[in-house]
C-alpha positions as MATLAB code, in Angstrom:
seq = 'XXXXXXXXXXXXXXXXXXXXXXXXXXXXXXXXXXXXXXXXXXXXXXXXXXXXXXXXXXXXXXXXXXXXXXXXXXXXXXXXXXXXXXXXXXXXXXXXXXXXXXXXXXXXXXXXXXXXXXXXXXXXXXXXXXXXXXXXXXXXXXXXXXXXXXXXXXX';
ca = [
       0.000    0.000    0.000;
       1.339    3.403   -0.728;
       0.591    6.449    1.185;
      -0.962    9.433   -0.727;
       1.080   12.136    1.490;
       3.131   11.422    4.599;
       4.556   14.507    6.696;
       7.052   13.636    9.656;
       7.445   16.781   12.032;
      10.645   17.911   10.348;
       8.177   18.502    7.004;
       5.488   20.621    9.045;
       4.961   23.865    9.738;
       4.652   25.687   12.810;
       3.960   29.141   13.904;
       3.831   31.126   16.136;
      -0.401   32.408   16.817;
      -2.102   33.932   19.092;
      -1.187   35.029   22.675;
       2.279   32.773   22.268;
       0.646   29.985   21.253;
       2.064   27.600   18.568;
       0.235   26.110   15.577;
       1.883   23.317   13.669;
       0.304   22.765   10.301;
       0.315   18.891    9.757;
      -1.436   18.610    6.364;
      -2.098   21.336    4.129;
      -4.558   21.692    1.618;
      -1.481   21.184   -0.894;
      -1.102   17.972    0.201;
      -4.363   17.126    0.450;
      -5.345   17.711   -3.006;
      -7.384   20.610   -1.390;
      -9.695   18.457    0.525;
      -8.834   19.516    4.105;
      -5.975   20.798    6.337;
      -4.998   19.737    9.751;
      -3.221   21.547   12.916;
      -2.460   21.435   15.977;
      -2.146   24.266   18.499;
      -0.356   24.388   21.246;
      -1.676   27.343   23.483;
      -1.867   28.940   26.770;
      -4.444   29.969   29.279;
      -7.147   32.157   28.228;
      -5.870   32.256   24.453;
      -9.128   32.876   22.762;
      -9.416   34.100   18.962;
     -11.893   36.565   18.147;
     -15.432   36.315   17.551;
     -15.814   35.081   13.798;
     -17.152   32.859   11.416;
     -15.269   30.942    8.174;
     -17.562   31.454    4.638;
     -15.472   28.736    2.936;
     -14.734   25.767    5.664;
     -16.437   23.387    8.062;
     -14.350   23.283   11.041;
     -13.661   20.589   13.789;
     -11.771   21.423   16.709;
     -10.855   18.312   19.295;
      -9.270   19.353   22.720;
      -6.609   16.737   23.012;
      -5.397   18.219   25.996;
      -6.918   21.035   28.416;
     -10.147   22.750   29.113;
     -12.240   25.644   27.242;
     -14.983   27.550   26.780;
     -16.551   27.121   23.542;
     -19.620   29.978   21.855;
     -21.189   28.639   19.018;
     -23.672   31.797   18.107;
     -25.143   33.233   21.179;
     -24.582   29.440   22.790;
     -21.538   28.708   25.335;
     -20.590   25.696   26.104;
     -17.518   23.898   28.081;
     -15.442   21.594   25.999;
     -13.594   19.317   28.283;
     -10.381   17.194   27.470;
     -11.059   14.686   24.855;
     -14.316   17.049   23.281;
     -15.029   17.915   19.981;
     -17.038   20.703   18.288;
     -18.489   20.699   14.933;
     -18.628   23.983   13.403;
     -20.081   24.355   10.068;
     -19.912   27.155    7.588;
     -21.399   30.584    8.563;
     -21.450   29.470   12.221;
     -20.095   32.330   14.278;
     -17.731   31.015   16.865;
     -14.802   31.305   19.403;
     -13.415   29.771   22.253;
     -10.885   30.977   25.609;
      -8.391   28.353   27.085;
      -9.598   27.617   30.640;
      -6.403   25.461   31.591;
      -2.963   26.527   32.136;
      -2.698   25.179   28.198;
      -4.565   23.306   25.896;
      -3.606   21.091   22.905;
      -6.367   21.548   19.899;
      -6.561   19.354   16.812;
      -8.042   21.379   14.298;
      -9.444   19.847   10.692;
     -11.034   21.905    8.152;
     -12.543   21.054    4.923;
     -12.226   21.683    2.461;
      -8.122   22.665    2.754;
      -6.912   26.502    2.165;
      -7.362   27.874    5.729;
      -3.348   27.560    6.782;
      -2.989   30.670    4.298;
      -4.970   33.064    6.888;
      -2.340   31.701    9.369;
       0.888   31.577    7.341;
      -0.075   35.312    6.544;
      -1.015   36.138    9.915;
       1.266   34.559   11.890;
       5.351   34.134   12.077;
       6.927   30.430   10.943;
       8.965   29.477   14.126;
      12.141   28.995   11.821;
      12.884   32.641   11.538;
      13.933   34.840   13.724;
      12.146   36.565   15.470;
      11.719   40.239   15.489;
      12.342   41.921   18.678;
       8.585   42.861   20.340;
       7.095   40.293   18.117;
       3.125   40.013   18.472;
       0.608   39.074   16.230;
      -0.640   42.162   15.082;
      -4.690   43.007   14.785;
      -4.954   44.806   11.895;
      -2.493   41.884   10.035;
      -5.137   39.147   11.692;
      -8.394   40.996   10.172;
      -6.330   41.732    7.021;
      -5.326   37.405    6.261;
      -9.067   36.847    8.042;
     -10.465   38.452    5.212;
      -8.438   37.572    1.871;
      -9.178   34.139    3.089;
     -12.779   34.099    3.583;
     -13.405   34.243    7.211;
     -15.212   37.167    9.546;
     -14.014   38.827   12.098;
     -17.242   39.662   13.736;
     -15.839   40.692   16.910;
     -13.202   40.719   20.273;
     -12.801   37.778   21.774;
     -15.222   36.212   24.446;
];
């Protein structure tokens, strides 16, 4: 049997996100054939991304590791470790890290939403600049050349 695509770490992708947190891209929608991507973040304690909503990908989030709060529309709910959330399309959403950190599998489909973070956020394998943080205006600016809505601050 051969395997379509096979990435060991030292072929993925990580960067650095939100609030210090890490996100390693594991497949990307290049190696999917477009079909879906997959990450995982690696984040701290009350890292929460703004309110917002994706107009081109179904999301999945599983908490592998860690607590959080989860809105889904005007709905909150508490994802505990080993939960998953199904977010489609057009669903506003966020979620804040309740546990000192949290590891979160995320899989989207179909593929393309690693560009918003790749533009947004800094690969790990360059330096980095001095006072580095992920800037707002850069976040709303990759948000919205690749189809998602920031709707509002974070919960």
């Amino acid at each position: 049997m051969t395997m379509p695509y096979l990435a060991n770490p030292d072929q993925q992708q990580t960067l650095e996100w939100l609030g210090g947190g890490l996100l390693t891209i594991l497949l990307d929608s290049q190696a999917t054939e477009g079909k879906l991507t997959v990450g995982l973040f690696d984040v701290p304690k009350d890292e929460a991304p703004p309110f917002h909503l994706h107009t081109r990908e179904d999301e999945v989030f599983v908490l592998l590791k860690g607590n959080a709060l989860v809105w889904a529309g005007d709905e909150c709910h508490e994802l505990s470790e080993g939960g998953a959330i199904y977010l489609p399309r057009n669903i506003p959403h966020s979620y804040r890290i309740t546990s000192h950190r949290a590891d979160l599998l995320l899989i989207t489909t179909p593929g393309g939403i690693e560009e918003m973070f790749r533009h947004a956020g800094r690969d790990i394998t360059t330096p980095r600049p001095e006072g580095f943080e992920l800037n707002k205006d850069r976040l709303r600016e990759a948000a919205s050349l690749h189809g998602n809505v920031i709707l509002g601050p974070p919960r």
